[in-house]
C-alpha positions in Angstrom: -61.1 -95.6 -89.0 -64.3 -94.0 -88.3 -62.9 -90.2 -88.1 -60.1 -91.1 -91.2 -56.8 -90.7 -89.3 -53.8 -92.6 -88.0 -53.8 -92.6 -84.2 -50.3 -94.3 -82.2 -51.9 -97.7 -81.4 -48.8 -99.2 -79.7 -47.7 -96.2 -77.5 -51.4 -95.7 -76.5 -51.5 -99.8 -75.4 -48.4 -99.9 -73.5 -46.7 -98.1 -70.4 -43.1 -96.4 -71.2 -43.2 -95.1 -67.4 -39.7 -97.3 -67.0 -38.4 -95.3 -70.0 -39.6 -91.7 -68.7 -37.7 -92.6 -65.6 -34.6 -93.9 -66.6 -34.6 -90.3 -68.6 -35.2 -88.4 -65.9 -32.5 -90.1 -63.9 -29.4 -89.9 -66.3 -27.4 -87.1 -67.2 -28.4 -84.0 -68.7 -25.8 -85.1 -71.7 -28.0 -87.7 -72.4 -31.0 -85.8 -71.9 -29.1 -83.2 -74.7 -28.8 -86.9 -76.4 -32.5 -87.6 -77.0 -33.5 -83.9 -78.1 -30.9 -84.6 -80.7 -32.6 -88.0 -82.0 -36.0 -85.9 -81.8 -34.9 -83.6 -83.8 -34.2 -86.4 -86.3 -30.2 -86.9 -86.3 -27.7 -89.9 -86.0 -25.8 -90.8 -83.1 -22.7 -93.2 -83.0 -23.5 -95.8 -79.9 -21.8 -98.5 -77.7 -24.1 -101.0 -77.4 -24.2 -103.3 -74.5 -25.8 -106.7 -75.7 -25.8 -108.5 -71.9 -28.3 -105.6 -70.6 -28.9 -106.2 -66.7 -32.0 -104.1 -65.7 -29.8 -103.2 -61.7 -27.4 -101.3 -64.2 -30.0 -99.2 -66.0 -29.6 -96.2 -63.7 -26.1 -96.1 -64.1 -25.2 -97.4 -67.5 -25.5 -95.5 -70.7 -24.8 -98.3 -72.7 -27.6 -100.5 -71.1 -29.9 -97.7 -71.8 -29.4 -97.3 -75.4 -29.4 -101.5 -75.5 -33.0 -101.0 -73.6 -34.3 -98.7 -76.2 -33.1 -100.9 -78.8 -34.0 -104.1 -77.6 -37.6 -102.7 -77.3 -37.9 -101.2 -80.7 -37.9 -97.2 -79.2 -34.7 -97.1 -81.4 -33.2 -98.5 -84.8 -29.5 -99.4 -85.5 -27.0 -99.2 -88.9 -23.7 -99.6 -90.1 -23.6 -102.1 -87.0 -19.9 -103.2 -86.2 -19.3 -106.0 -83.9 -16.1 -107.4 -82.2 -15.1 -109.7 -79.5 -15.8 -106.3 -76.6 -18.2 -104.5 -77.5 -21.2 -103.5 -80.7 -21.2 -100.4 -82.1 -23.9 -98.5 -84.5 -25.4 -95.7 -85.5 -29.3 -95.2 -83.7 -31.7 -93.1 -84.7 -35.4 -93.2 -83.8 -37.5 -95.7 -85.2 -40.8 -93.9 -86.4 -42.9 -91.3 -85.9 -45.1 -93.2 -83.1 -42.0 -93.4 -81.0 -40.6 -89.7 -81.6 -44.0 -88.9 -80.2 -43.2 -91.1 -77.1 -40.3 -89.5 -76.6 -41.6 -86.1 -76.8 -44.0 -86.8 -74.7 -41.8 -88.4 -71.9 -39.5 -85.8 -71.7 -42.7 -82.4 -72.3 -43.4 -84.5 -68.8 -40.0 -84.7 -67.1 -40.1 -81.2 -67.8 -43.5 -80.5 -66.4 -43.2 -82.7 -63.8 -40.0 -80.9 -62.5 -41.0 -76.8 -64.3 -42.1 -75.9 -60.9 -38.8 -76.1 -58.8 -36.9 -75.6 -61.9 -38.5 -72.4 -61.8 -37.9 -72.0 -57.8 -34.6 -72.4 -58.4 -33.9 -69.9 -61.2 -35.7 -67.4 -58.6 -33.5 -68.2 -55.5 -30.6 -67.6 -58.2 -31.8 -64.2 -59.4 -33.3 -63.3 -56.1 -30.3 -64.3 -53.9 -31.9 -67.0 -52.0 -29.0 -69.1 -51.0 -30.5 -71.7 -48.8 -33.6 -71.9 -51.3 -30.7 -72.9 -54.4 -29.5 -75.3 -51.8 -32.8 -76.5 -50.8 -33.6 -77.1 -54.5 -30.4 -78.6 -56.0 -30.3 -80.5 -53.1 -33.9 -81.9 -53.5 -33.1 -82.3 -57.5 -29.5 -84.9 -56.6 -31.4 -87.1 -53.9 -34.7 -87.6 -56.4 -33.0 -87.9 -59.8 -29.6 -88.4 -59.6 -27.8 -91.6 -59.7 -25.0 -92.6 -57.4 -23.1 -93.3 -60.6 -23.7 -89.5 -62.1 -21.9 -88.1 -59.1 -19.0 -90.2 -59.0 -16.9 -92.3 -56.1 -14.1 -90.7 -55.4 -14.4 -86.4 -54.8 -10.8 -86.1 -56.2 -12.0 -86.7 -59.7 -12.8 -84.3 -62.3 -15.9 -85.7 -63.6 -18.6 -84.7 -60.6 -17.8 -81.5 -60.9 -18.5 -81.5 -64.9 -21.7 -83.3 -63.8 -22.6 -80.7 -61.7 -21.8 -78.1 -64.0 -23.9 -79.3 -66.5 -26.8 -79.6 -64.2 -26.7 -76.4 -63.1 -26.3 -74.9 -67.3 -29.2 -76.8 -68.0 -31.2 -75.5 -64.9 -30.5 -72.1 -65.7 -31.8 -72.5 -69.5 -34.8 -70.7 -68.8 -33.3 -67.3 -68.4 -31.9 -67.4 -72.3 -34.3 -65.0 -73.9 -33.3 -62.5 -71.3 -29.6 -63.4 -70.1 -26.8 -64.5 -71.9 -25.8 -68.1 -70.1 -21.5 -68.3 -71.0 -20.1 -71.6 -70.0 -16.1 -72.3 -69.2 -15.1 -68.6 -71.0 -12.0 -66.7 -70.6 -11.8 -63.7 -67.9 -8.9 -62.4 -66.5 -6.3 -64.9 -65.2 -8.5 -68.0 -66.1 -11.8 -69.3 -67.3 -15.1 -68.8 -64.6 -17.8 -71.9 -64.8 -21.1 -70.1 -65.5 -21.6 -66.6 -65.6 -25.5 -65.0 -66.4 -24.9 -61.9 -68.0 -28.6 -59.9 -69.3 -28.7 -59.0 -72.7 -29.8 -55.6 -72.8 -27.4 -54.0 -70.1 -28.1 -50.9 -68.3 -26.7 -48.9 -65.5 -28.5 -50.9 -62.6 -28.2 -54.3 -64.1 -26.9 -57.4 -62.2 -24.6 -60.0 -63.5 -24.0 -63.7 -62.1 -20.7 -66.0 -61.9 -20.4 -69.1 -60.4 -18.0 -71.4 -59.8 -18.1 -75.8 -59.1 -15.9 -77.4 -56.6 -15.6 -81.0 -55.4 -14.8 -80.9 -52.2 -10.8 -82.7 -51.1 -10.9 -84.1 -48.3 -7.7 -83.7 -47.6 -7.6 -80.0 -48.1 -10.9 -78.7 -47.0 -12.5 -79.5 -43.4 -15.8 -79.1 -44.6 -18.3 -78.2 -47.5 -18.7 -74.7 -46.4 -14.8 -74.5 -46.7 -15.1 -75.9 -49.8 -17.7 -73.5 -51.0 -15.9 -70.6 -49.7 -12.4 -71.8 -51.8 -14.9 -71.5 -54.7 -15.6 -67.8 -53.9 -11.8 -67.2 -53.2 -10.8 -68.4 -56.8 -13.3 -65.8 -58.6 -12.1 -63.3 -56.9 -8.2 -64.0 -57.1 -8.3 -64.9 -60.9 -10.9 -61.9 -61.6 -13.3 -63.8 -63.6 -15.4 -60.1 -63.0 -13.2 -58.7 -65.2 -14.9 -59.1 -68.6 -18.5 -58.4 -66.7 -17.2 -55.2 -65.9 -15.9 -54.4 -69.5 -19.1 -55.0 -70.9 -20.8 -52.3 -68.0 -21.7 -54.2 -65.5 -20.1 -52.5 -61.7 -18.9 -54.5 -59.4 -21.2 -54.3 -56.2 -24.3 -55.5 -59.5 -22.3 -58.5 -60.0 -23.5 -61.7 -57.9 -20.9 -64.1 -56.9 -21.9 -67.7 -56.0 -19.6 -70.6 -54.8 -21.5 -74.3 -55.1 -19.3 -77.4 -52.9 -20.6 -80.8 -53.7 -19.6 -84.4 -52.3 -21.9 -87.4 -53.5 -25.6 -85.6 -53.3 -24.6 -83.3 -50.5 -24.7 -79.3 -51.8 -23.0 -76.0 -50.0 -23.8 -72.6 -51.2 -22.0 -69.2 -50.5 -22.8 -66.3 -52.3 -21.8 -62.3 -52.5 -21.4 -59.4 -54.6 -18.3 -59.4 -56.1 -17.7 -55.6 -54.2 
């Protein structure tokens, strides 16, 4: 009152650590999730009324019922029936968009620093660094329930794939980051390609595998399968269309079960 002007009173009075962690420990979709409610748009929600806090780290309906429940978010056009609630959230005010902003300017911070290690081991070929890092990353932030139960399934490896992406977002101004694109007999995961090419620059693909059990005797075999298939379906291809030689492009092969991480690597001649 004395300086004339409006201050966040409740934000300032209350801790939302819970809230910063529960961000930090989810998926980088819903991490996408909340930059898209900060930047002031709508999202269509399950809501899970019976919220159980042992459920939090693995339940993205329990966390959007948290954030209601404590007035972070608003709800319209609710729909109930006999399962489930649906409605459309948005944030509730300008004191909690600042929250937010500020909870996840700190998971950033917090984490910039080996973010940034990680992009380095990438460019700089560092393959037990990027496994030392990812590594580090799955056993402090990610939830049993992000990497899935059974390796078989499909979904870990999206998870993965998406960490990685979102990991690598630094590089933009400088590299284009292509996700699940079409190169010669099939589509490559990631590939890092810089945007001003010239005769000595280098060029990165990788590929995600789950490791089977039943096929592969080990992560390193798995990891080495990943290699095989870039080569054999010649995601390269398109790289080397667009000038990029073969012994500049970087090939890199990540095997994953639960938290555990394998990474090969090589040029791609």
């Amino acid at each position: 009152m004395k300086e004339g002007d409006f201050r966040s009173y409740w934000i300032n009075t209350a801790s939302n650590e819970v809230i910063g962690e529960l961000i930090r420990k989810h998926s980088p979709g819903l991490k996408r999730e909340m930059e898209e409610l900060l930047a002031g748009r709508v999202l269509h929600k399950r809501i899970n009324e019976d919220v159980a806090y042992q459920y939090l780290d693995g339940d993205e309906d329990s966390f959007w019922s948290l954030l209601l429940a404590t007035g972070y978010i608003k709800a319209d056009n609710v729909v109930k029936s006999s399962e489930y609630t649906e409605c459309d959230i948005s944030i509730t005010n300008r004191e909690t968009a600042a929250m937010f902003s500020q909870q996840i300017l700190k998971m950033f911070r917090d984490g910039n620093s080996k973010y940034s290690m990680f992009v380095d081991a990438i460019l700089n070929h560092q393959l037990d660094y990027i496994q030392y890092y990812l590594e580090d990353l799955t056993y402090s932030s990610v939830s049993y329930f992000d990497t899935g139960k059974l390796p078989s399934k499909r979904i870990p490896e999206n998870f993965y794939h998406g960490l990685v992406l979102g990991l690598l977002v630094s590089l933009k101004d400088s590299y284009r980051i292509l996700s699940n694109r079409e190169s010669g007999a099939g589509r490559y995961d990631i590939s890092v390609i810089p945007k001003d090419i010239i005769e000595d620059s280098e060029a990165f693909i990788m590929e995600f595998k789950i490791r089977d059990p039943k096929h592969e005797k080990s992560l390193e075999e798995t990891a080495q399968r990943a290699m095989a298939q870039i080569r054999e379906k010649r995601y390269g291809e398109d790289l080397i269309n667009q000038g990029i030689r073969g012994n500049r492009i970087y090939l890199l092969g990540f095997a994953f079960e639960g938290k555990e991480v394998e990474v090969t690597g090589g040029f791609l001649v």
